[in-house]
N, C-alpha and C positions, 0 to 999 in steps of 0.2 A: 789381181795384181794389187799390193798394197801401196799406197799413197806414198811410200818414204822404203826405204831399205832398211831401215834401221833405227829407232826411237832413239839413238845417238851421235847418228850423225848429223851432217851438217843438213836444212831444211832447205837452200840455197834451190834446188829442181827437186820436181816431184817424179817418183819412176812414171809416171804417163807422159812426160814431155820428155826426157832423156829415151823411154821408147820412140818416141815420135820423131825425135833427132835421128837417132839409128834405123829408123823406116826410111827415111828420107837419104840417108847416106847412102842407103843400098837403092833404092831406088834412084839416086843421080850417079850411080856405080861411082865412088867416090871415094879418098880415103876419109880419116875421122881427119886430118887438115884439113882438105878442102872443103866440107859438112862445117868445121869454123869457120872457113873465110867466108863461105858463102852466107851462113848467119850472119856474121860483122857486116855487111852489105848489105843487107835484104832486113830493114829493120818490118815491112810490113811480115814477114815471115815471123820474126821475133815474137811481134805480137800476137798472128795470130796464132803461136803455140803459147804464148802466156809467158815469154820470158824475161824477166827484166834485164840479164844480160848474158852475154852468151857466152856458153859453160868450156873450160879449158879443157888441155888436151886429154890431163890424168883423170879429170871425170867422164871425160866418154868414153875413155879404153875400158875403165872399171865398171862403168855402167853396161856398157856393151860385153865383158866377163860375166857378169852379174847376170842380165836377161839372158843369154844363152848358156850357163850354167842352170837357168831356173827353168827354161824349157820355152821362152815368149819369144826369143827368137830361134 
């Protein structure tokens, strides 16, 4: 899996933590809302995936298109 989607996009999450967002969404059987509220809460959680802040709605639908178009999930 490459570090970034895209040499043009924005650098803001690495696809290893946006995978790690959507591991954990499916493992709290959750939508991608409740996968933000429970980041926005759980700053030790932020941390330990390395996030400075926690990523909105249109980046995890995309990110979550993205890995299961590309076969990671």
């Amino acid at each position: 899996m490459p570090k970034f989607a895209h040499p043009f996009l924005s650098k803001d999450f690495t696809e290893h933590q946006l995978y790690a967002i959507q591991v954990l969404r499916r493992f709290l059987m959750t939508d991608t809302q409740g996968v933000i509220e429970k980041l926005a809460d759980a700053s030790e959680l932020r941390q330990a995936l390395g996030l400075a802040a926690v990523p909105d709605l249109a980046t995890l639908i995309q990110a979550d298109a993205r890995l299961t178009r590309k076969g990671f999930l």
